[in-house]
N, C-alpha and C positions, 0 to 999 in steps of 0.2 A: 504494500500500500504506500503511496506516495502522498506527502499533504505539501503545497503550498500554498502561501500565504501574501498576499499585498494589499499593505494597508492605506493606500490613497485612496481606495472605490473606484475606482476612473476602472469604463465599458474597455477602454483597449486595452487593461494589463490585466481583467479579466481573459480578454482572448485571448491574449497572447500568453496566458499559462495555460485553460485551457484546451488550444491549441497543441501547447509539447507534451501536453498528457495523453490527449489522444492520438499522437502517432508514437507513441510509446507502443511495444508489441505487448508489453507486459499489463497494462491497463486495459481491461476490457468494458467501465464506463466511467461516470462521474457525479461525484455526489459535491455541491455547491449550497457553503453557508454564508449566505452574507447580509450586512445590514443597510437597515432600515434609511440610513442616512445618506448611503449609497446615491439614495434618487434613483435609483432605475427603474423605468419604464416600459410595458410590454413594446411600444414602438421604439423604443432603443437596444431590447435586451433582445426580442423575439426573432430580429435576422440572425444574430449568433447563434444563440440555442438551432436554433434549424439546420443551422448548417454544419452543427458537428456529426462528425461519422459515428460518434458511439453515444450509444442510450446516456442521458443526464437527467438528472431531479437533482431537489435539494428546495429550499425556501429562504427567505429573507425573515430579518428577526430585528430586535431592538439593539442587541449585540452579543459580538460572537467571543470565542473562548481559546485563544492561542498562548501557547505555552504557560498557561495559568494567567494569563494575563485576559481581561476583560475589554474589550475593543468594539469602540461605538460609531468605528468606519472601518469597511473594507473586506474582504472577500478569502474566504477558505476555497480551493480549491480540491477535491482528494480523489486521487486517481486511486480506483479499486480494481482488486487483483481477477475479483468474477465479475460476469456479466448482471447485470443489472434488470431486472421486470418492473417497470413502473405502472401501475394502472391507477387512472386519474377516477374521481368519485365527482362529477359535479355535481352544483345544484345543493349545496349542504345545508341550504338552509331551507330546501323547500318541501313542504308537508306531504307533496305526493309522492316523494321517492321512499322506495321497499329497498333498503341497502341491502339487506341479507337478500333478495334475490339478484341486482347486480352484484354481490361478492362469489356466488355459490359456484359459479360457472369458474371461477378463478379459484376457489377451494377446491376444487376435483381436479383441476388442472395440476393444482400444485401439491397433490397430495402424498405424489411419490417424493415427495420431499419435506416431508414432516420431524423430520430428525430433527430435533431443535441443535444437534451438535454441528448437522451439515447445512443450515439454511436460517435466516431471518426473516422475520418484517418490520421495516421501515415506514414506519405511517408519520404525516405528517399531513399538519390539517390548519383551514385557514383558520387563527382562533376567536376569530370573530364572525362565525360563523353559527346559526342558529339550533343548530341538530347535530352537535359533537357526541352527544351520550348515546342519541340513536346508532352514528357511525359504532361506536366501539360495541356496543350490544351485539349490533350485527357480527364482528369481527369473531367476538369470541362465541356466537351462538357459528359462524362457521369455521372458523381455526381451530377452536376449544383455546385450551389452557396448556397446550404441550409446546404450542411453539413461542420464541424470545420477541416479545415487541418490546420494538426502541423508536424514538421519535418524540413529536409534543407539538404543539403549537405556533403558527407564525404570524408576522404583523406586525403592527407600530404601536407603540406605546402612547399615539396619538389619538386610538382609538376610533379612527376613520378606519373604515376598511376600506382597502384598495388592495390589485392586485400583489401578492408573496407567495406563491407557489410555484416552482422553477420543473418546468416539465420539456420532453422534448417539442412538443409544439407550442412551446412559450410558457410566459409570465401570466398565472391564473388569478384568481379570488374565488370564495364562497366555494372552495370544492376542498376535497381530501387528497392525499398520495398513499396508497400500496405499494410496498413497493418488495417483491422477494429478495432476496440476498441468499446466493449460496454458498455462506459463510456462518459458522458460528459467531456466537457474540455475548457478553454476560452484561446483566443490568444494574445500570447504581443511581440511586434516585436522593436526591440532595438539595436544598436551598437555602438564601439566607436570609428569609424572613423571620421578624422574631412578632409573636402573638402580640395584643394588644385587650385581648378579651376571653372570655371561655367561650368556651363552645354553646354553638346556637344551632336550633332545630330551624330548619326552611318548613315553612307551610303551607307555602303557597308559592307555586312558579310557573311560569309561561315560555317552555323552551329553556330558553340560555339568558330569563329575565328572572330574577327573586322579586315576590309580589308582597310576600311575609316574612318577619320571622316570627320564633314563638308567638306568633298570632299577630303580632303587632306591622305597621306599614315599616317595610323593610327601608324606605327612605329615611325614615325617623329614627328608627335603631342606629343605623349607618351615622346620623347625624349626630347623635348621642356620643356615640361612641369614638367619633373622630373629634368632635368638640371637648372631650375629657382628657384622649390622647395629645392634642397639639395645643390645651391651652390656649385655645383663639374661639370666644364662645358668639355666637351671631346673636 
């Protein structure tokens, strides 16, 4: 596996590493982390992506994570040693779609490769997107529990959605990434958020919107509880 790294954002030093990774023999696709602050645009990103010879995904994010260091411009590039299957999920946020029957046809495809030692899933999803708990439902009423997801969320901390999902036919929004991997992989889940309250029952919710908590209007809690935390009371 190959990772490079440049941290200016600028479209040509992504292609131009992108580029020596895929006519590398030993690279069979690409997997691309990059941020938010980037600025790229499906009308800036989407001729590239097109025109590489080997499968690519990957997402944009608020900021990415090179050699422990936390970086809020610029672009991971990592050339993988297998080939890559990406299958795109649009439409995430829209009520009519049955994920588990668009997954199941790619679950039987991919079944001879259930070993979780010899394959992954790489899922990655817009996170502003409406029906993320439906995606995952679906994933494990057709994966089960035997095989390793890794992946999470992408997008701007600005909380517009716009498109962050980097697929071979471009720069998406409102949709998911599948993606198989056949490779092993082990999962480590981590953050550094520190609590600010106990724990609270949701009681009401609309999708990917909290309506309550413990019965109460979840705007009000939220206010509460951020006017106690920061000392600035309205």
């Amino acid at each position: 596996m190959r990772v490079l790294y440049e941290a200016q954002g600028e479209l040509e030093h992504f292609e131009r590493l992108a580029a020596s990774l895929t006519t590398d023999p030993e690279v069979e696709g690409l997997m691309v982390l990059a941020c938010d602050a980037n600025a790229w645009t499906p009308a800036l990103l989407d001729p590239v992506l097109k025109a590489l010879p080997k499968p690519v995904f990957g997402g944009i994010f608020p900021q990415i994570i090179y050699k422990g260091r936390n970086e809020e411009k610029g672009t991971l590039v990592i050339g993988l040693p297998r080939r890559p299957e990406p299958v795109c999920i649009a439409g995430l946020s829209n009520l009519s779609k049955n994920y588990t029957a668009l997954l199941e046809p790619w679950a039987e495809r991919w079944a001879e490769h259930a070993d979780s030692s010899a394959s992954s899933l790489i899922v990655f999803v817009d996170g502003l997107s409406k029906r993320i708990s439906a995606l995952v439902e679906s994933l494990f009423d057709c994966f089960g529990l035997e095989r390793n997801f890794i992946g999470g969320g992408a997008g701007s901390l600005s909380f517009a959605q716009k498109p962050c999902l980097i697929t071979p036919d471009g720069l998406i929004a409102d949709a998911a990434l599948v993606v198989r991997l056949p490779m092993g992989c082990g999962v480590g889940v981590a953050h550094g958020w520190q609590p600010i309250s106990g724990s609270m029952k949701v009681t009401e919710a609309d999708r990917n919107v909290i309506r309550s908590l413990d019965w109460q209007p979840a705007f009000e809690v939220y206010r509460q509880l951020v006017e106690a935390h920061s000392g600035q009371l309205q």
